[in-house]
C-alpha positions, 0 to 999 in steps of 0.5 A: 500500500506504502509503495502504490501512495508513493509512486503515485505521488511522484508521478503527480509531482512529475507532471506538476514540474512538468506543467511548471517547466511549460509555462515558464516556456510561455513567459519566455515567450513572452518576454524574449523581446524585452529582454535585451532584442531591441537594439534602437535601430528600425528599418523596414526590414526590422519592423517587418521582422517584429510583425511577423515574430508576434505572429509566429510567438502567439502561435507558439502561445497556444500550442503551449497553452494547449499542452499545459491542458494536456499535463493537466490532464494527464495529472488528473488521470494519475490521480485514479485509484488503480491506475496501471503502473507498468504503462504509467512507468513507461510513459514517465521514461519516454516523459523524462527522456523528452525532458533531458532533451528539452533541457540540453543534457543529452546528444541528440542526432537526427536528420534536419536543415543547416543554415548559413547566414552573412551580411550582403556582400554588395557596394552600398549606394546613395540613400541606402541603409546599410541596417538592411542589408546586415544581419541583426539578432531580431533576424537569427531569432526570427529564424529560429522561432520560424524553425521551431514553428515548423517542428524543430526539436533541437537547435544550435547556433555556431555550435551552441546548443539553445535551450528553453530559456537561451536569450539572444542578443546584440552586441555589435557586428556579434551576437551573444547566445546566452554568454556564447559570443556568436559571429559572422557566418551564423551557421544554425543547425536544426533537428527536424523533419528535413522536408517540413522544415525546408518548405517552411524556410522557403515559403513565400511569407518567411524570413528567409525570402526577406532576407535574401530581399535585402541581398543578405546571403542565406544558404539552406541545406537539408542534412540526412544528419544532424549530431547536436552535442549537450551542453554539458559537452560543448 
C-alpha cells in the first residue's frame, strides 16, 4: 500500500514540474523581446521582422497553452485509484527522456536543415541603409522561432546548443547566445523533419525570402544528419 501512495505521488509531482517547466516556456515567450532584442535601430526590414515574430510567438502561445491542458490532464488521470503502473512507468521514461532533451543534457542526432547566414556582400549606394542589408539578432531569432514553428526539436547556433530559456542578443557586428559570443557566418543547425522544415524556410511569407530581399546571403541545406552535442559537452 506504502509503495502504490508513493509512486503515485511522484508521478503527480512529475507532471506538476512538468506543467511548471511549460509555462515558464510561455513567459519566455513572452518576454524574449524585452529582454535585451531591441537594439534602437528600425528599418523596414526590422519592423517587418517584429510583425511577423508576434505572429509566429502567439502561435507558439497556444500550442503551449494547449499542452499545459494536456499535463493537466494527464495529472488528473494519475490521480485514479488503480491506475496501471507498468504503462504509467513507461510513459514517465519516454516523459523524462523528452525532458533531458528539452533541457540540453543529452546528444541528440537526427536528420534536419543547416543554415548559413552573412551580411550582403554588395557596394552600398546613395540613400541606402546599410541596417538592411546586415544581419541583426531580431533576424537569427526570427529564424529560429520560424524553425521551431515548423517542428524543430533541437537547435544550435555556431555550435551552441539553445535551450528553453537561451536569450539572444546584440552586441555589435556579434551576437551573444546566452554568454556564447556568436559571429559572422551564423551557421544554425536544426533537428527536424528535413522536408517540413525546408518548405517552411522557403515559403513565400518567411524570413528567409526577406532576407535574401535585402541581398543578405542565406544558404539552406537539408542534412540526412544532424549530431547536436549537450551542453554539458560543448
Amino acid at each position: 500500500m506504502m509503495k502504490k501512495s508513493f509512486k503515485k505521488r511522484d508521478l503527480q509531482i512529475f507532471f506538476v514540474f512538468a506543467i511548471s517547466g511549460v509555462v515558464m516556456s510561455l513567459f519566455f515567450l513572452n518576454t524574449t523581446k524585452g529582454s535585451g532584442g531591441w537594439n534602437g535601430i528600425v528599418t523596414a526590414k526590422t519592423i517587418y521582422s517584429y510583425q511577423n515574430e508576434i505572429s509566429q510567438l502567439q502561435s507558439k502561445n497556444d500550442d503551449l497553452y494547449q499542452s499545459i491542458a494536456e499535463l493537466e490532464e494527464k495529472l488528473e488521470s494519475y490521480s485514479v485509484d488503480n491506475p496501471d503502473y507498468e504503462a504509467l512507468e513507461n510513459e514517465l521514461y519516454n516523459e523524462l527522456s523528452k525532458y533531458d532533451i528539452i533541457m540540453g543534457n543529452s546528444d541528440v542526432a537526427g536528420e534536419g536543415l543547416k543554415i548559413e547566414l552573412s551580411d550582403s556582400t554588395r557596394e552600398l549606394q546613395p540613400g541606402e541603409n546599410i541596417n538592411n542589408f546586415i544581419i541583426h539578432n531580431s533576424d537569427v531569432l526570427e529564424i529560429i522561432n520560424e524553425l521551431k514553428s515548423n517542428g524543430a526539436e533541437v537547435i544550435a547556433i555556431n555550435g551552441y546548443r539553445l535551450s528553453w530559456d537561451s536569450q539572444i542578443d546584440c552586441a555589435g557586428p556579434v551576437i551573444y547566445v546566452d554568454d556564447f559570443v556568436a559571429g559572422t557566418p551564423f551557421i544554425i543547425e536544426a533537428i527536424g523533419n528535413k522536408d517540413r522544415l525546408y518548405a517552411g524556410m522557403e515559403a513565400q511569407d518567411s524570413i528567409v525570402q526577406l532576407l535574401r530581399h535585402w541581398e543578405i546571403n542565406v544558404n539552406i541545406q537539408d542534412m540526412e544528419e544532424i549530431i547536436i552535442k549537450s551542453r554539458d559537452n560543448l
